[in-house]
C-alpha positions in Angstrom: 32.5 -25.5 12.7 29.7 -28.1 13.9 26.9 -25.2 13.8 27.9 -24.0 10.4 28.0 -27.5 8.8 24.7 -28.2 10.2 23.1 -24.9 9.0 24.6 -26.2 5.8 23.5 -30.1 6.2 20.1 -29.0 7.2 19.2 -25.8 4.5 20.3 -28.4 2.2 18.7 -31.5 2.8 15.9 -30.4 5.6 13.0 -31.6 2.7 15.0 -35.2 1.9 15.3 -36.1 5.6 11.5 -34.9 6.4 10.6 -36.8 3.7 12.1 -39.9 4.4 10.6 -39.6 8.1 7.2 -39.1 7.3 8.1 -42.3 4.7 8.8 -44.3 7.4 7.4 -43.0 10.7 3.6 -41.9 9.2 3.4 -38.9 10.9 4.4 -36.0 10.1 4.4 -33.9 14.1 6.6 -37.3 15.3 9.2 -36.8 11.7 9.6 -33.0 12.5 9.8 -33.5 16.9 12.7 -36.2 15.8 14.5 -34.3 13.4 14.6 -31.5 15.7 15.7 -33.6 18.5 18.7 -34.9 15.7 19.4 -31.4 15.4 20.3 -30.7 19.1 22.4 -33.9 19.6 24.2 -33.1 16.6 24.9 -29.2 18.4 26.8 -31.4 21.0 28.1 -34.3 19.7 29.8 -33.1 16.4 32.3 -31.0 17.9 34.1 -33.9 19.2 33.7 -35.8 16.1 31.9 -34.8 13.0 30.3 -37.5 11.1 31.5 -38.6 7.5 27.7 -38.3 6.3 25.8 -36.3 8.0 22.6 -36.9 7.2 22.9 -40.9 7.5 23.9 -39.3 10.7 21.0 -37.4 11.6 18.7 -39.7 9.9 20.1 -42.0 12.4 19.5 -39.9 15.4 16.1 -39.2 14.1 15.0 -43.1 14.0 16.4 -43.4 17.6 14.2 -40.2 19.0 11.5 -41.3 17.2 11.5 -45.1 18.9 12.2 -42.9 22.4 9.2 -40.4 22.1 7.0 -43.6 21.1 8.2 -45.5 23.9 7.8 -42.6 26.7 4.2 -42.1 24.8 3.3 -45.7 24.8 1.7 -45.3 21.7 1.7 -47.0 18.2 3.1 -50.2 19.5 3.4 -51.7 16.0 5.0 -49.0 14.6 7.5 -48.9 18.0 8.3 -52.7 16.9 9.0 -52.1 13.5 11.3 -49.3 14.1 13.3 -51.2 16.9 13.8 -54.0 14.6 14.7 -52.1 11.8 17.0 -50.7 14.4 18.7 -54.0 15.7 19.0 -54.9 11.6 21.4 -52.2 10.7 24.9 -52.6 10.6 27.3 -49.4 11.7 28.3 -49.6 8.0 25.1 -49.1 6.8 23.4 -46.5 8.8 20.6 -45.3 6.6 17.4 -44.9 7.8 16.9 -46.1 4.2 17.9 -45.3 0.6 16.1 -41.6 0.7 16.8 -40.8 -2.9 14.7 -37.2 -3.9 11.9 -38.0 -1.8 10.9 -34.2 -2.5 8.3 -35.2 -4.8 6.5 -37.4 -2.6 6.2 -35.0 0.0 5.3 -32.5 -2.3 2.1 -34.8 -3.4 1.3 -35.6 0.3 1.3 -32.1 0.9 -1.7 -31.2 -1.8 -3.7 -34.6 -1.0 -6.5 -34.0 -1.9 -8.2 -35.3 1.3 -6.8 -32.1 2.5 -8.4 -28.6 2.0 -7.2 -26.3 -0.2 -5.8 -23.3 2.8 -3.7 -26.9 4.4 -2.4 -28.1 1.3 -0.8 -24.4 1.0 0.4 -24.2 4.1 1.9 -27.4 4.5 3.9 -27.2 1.3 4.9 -23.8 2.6 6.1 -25.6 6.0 7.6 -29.1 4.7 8.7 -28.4 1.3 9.6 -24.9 1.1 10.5 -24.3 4.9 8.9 -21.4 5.8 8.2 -21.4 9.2 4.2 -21.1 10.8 5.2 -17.3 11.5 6.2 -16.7 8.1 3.5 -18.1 6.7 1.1 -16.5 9.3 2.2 -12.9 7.8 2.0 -13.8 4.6 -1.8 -14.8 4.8 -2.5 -12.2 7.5 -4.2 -14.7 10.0 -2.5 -15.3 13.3 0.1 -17.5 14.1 -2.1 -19.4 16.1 -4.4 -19.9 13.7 -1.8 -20.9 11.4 -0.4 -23.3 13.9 -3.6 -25.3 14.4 -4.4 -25.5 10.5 -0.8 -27.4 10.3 -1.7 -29.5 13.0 -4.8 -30.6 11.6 -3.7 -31.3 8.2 -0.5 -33.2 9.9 -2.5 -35.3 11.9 -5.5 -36.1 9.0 -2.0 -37.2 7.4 -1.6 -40.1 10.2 -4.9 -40.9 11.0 -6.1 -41.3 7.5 -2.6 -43.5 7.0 -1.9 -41.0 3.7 1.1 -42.8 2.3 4.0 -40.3 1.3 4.7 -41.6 -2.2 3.8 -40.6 -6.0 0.4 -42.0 -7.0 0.4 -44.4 -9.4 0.4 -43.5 -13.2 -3.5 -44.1 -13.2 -3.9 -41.1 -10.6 -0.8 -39.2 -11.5 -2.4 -36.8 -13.8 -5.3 -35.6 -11.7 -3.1 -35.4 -8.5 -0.5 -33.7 -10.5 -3.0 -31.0 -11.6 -3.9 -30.8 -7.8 -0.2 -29.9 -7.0 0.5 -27.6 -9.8 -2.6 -25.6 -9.2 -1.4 -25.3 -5.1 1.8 -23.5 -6.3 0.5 -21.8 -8.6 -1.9 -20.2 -5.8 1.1 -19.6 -3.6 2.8 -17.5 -6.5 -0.5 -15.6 -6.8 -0.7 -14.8 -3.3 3.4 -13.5 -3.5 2.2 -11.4 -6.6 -0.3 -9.5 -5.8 2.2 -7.7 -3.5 5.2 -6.1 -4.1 6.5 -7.3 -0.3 5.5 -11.1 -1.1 9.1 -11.5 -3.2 10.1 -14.4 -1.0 6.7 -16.2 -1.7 7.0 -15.8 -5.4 10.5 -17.1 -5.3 9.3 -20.4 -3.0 6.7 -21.1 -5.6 9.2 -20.7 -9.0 11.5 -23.2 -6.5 8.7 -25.9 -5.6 7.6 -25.3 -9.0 11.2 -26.0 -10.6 11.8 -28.8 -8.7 8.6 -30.5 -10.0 9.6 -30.0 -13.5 12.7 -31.2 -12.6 11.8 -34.4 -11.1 8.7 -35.1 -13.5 10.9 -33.8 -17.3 8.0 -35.6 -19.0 4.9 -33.4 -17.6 4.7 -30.5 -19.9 2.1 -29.0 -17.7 5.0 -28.6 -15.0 7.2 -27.1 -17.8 4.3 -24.8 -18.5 3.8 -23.8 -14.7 7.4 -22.7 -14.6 7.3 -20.8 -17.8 4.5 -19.1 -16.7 5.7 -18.1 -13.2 9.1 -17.1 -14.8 7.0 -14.5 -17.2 4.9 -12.8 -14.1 7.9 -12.2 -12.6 10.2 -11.4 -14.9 7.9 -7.8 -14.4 8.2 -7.5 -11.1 10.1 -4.2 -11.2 7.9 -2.5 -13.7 4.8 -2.9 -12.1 4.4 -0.8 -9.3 6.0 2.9 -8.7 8.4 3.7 -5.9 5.1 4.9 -4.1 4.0 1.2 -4.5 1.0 2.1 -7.1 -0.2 -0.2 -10.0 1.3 0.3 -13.1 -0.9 -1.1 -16.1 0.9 -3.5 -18.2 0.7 -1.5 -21.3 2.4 1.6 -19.6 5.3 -0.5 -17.6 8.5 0.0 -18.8 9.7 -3.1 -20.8 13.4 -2.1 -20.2 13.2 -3.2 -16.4 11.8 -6.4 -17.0 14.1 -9.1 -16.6 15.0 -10.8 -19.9 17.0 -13.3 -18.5 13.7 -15.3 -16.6 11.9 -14.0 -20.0 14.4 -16.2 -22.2 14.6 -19.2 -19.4 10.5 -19.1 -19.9 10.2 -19.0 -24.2 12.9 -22.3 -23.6 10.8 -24.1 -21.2 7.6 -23.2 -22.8 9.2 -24.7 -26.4 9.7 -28.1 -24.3 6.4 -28.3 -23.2 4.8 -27.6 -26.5 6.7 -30.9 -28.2 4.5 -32.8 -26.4 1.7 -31.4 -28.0 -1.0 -31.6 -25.3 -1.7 -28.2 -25.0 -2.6 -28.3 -21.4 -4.1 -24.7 -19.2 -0.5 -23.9 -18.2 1.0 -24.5 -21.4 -1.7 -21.8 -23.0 -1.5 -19.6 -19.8 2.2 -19.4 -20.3 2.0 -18.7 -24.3 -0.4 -15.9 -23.1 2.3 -14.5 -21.2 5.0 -15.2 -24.2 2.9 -12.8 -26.6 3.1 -10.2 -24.4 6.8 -10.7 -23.0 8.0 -10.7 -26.6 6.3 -7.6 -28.0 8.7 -4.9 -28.0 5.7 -2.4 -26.6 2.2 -2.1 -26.2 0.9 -1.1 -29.4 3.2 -4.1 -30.9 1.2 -6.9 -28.9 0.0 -9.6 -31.0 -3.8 -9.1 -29.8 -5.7 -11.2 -32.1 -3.1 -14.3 -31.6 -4.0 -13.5 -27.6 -7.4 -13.6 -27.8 -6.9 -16.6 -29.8 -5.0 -18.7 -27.1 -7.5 -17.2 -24.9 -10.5 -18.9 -26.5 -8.7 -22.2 -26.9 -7.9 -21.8 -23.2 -11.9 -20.9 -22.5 -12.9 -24.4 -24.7 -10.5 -26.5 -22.7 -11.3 -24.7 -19.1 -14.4 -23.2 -19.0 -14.8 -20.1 -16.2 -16.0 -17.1 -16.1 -12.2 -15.0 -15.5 -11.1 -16.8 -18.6 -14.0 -15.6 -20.4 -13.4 -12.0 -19.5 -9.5 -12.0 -20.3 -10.7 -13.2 -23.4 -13.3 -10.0 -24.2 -10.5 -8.0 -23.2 -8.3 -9.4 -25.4 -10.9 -9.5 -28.1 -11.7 -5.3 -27.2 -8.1 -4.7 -28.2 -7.6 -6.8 -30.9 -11.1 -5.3 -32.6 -13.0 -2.9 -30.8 -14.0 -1.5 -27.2 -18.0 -2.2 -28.3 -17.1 -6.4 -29.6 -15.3 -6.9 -25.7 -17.7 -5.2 -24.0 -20.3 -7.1 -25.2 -18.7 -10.2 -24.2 -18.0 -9.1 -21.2 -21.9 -7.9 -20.5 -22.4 -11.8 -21.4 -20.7 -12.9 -18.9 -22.3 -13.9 -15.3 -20.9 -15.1 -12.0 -18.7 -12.4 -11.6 -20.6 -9.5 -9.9 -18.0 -9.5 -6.6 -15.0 -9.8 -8.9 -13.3 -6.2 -9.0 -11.5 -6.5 -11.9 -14.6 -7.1 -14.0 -15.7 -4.0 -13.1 -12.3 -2.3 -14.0 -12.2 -3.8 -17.2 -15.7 -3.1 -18.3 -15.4 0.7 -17.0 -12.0 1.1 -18.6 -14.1 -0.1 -22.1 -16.8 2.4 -21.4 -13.6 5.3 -20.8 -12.7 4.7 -24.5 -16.2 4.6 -26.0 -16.9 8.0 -24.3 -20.1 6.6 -21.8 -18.5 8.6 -19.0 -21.3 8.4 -16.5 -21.2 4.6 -16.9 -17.8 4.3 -16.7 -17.9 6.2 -13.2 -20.3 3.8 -11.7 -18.2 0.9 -12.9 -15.0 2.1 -11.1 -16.9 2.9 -8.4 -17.9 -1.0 -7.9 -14.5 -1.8 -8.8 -13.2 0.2 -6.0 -16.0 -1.1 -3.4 -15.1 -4.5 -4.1 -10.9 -4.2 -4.5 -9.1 -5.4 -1.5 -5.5 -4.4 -2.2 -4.2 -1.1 -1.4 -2.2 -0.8 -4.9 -5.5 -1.5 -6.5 -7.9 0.9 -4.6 -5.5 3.8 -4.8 -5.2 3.1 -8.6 -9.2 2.9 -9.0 -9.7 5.6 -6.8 -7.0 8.2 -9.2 -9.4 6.9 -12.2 -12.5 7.3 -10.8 -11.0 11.3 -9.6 -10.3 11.5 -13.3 -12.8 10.8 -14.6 -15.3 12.4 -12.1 -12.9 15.8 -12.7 
């Protein structure tokens, strides 16, 4: 009974309490060490007596191993004496370590500071918002979990000593640290989909994702994050074999893609585009809209894409954008007009999918030879296995 309702107490509210720590304590190794150490009195004290509230109760807990560690560590004096008073204050009726709210949001911002570099901020969402533990993490970046474990360190204790306060920034800052946060989960998605084994990643991001939209109803960028994610995965199952090989968009099977995270996406996206700000998500996410509601390949709305794509270009300018954009523009006209475009494009020699789509445009305009040394660079420069195999079965093709 005790263990089971704190599994429960601490699946569920793990982020709140961390949050509300780090609020108070500013530090984030000293929050986690002292809700841990709640943890492991609540393992043998609960039996006896569970509490009403449990997480007043381990909030509680927390606040007294926190003042213990900083006593036996005769460290951070002031903060020791604010804590003990605090602690002499509170009434047994009104054991909160304070009035914790959905601190969620905060933590997520104090996670992507930007003071913080980008491989930290990922990470440290990962650990404190999402849950995933260094190991997990460790795999899903293929670095060691030592490696991993110093990185959170570091960012944890750039956290304390550069007195980052966990809180929202103020509506001045919000927009550019909200951009900041999106663009973190949106790289933690990425990372998930560009393997078929990373489901759990992709699912964390759509979550963290989610509950940003949630908390912030009025940032259609947020909205447009989530309706983006929702439309990459709504593929998932169409777009690799059973062997684990690429399937190209235009050949997946629409029938296995799930129209359910499809319809929760056209309804978010639709919310979004009231506000008519027309941020990168919001385009991004109409992008994937087109091609989620064409009933097949040959039905896609090219020229709209290529469209969204320019107007996606003129607000972000970079070179990817650019070359979705000839692609787009190669279908919606002809293989010669995108490939053009692409050939205009620089800063993207070690980008393998630049090479894929230019030698895919040389297939259909019958400049074999060229074509052969595109996917060759393609293939040189590819990383994943899915995408090497599928290079190397066109290059055979062609070179047959």
């Amino acid at each position: 009974m005790t263990s089971a309702l704190l599994r429960e107490t601490y699946r569920e509210h793990r982020a709140r309490m961390l949050a509300a720590l780090v609020r108070v304590l500013g530090d984030f190794e000293l929050a986690e060490d002292a809700l841990q150490d709640a943890c492991a009195l609540a393992l043998r004290n609960w039996d006896a007596k569970p509490p009403d509230d449990p997480v007043a109760w381990l909030l509680t807990a927390a606040r007294n191993s926190a003042i213990d560690r900083l006593r036996r560590a005769r460290r951070g004096q002031e903060k020791l004496a604010q804590l003990e008073e605090q602690a002499t204050r509170m009434e047994p009726a009104e054991e909160r370590l304070l009035e914790i709210g959905d601190e969620r949001l905060s933590l997520v911002f104090t996670c992507c500071h930007p003071a913080l570099a980008e491989d930290a901020r990922v990470a440290l969402t990962l650990q404190a918002v999402a849950g995933l533990t260094a190991g997990q993490i460790a795999r899903t970046f293929l670095v060691s979990e030592a490696t991993l474990a110093q990185r959170l360190v570091r960012a944890k204790r750039k956290i304390r000593d550069a007195g980052i306060s966990l809180a929202v920034p103020a509506d001045h800052l919000l927009s550019e640290r909200l951009s900041g946060v999106l663009a973190v989960l949106y790289l933690i998605f990425t990372q998930g989909y560009t393997s078929p084994d990373h489901r759990e990643l992709r699912q964390e991001a759509i979550r963290l994702a989610k509950l940003v939209a949630t908390l912030m109803p009025d940032e259609p960028e947020a909205l447009g994050l989530v309706s983006l994610l929702l439309v990459h995965d709504s593929r998932t199952a169409a777009r690799y074999t059973p062997d684990g090989d690429v399937v190209l968009l235009e050949d997946q099977d629409r029938s296995r893609w799930d129209r359910g995270e499809i319809a929760e996406a056209i309804g978010l996206l639709d919310r979004a585009l009231r506000f008519e700000m027309g941020g990168p998500y919001q385009l991004q996410a109409a992008i994937a809209v087109q091609h989620a509601q064409a009933r097949s390949a040959a039905d896609t709305d090219w020229a709209a894409i290529a469209g969204l794509y320019l107007r996606l270009h003129e607000a972000n300018p970079s070179p990817v954008i650019a070359l979705n954009h000839a692609v787009a523009v190669a279908m919606a006209t002809s293989p010669a007009e995108g490939l053009a475009l692409i050939d205009g494009i620089d800063g993207l020699d070690r980008y393998h999918l630049m090479h894929a789509a230019r030698a895919d445009l040389l297939r259909r305009l019958g400049r074999t030879a060229e074509a052969i040394a595109a996917y060759r660079r393609a293939h040189e420069l590819a990383v994943n296995p899915a995408d090497r195999r599928f290079l190397a079965g066109r290059l055979a093709t062609l070179e047959s």
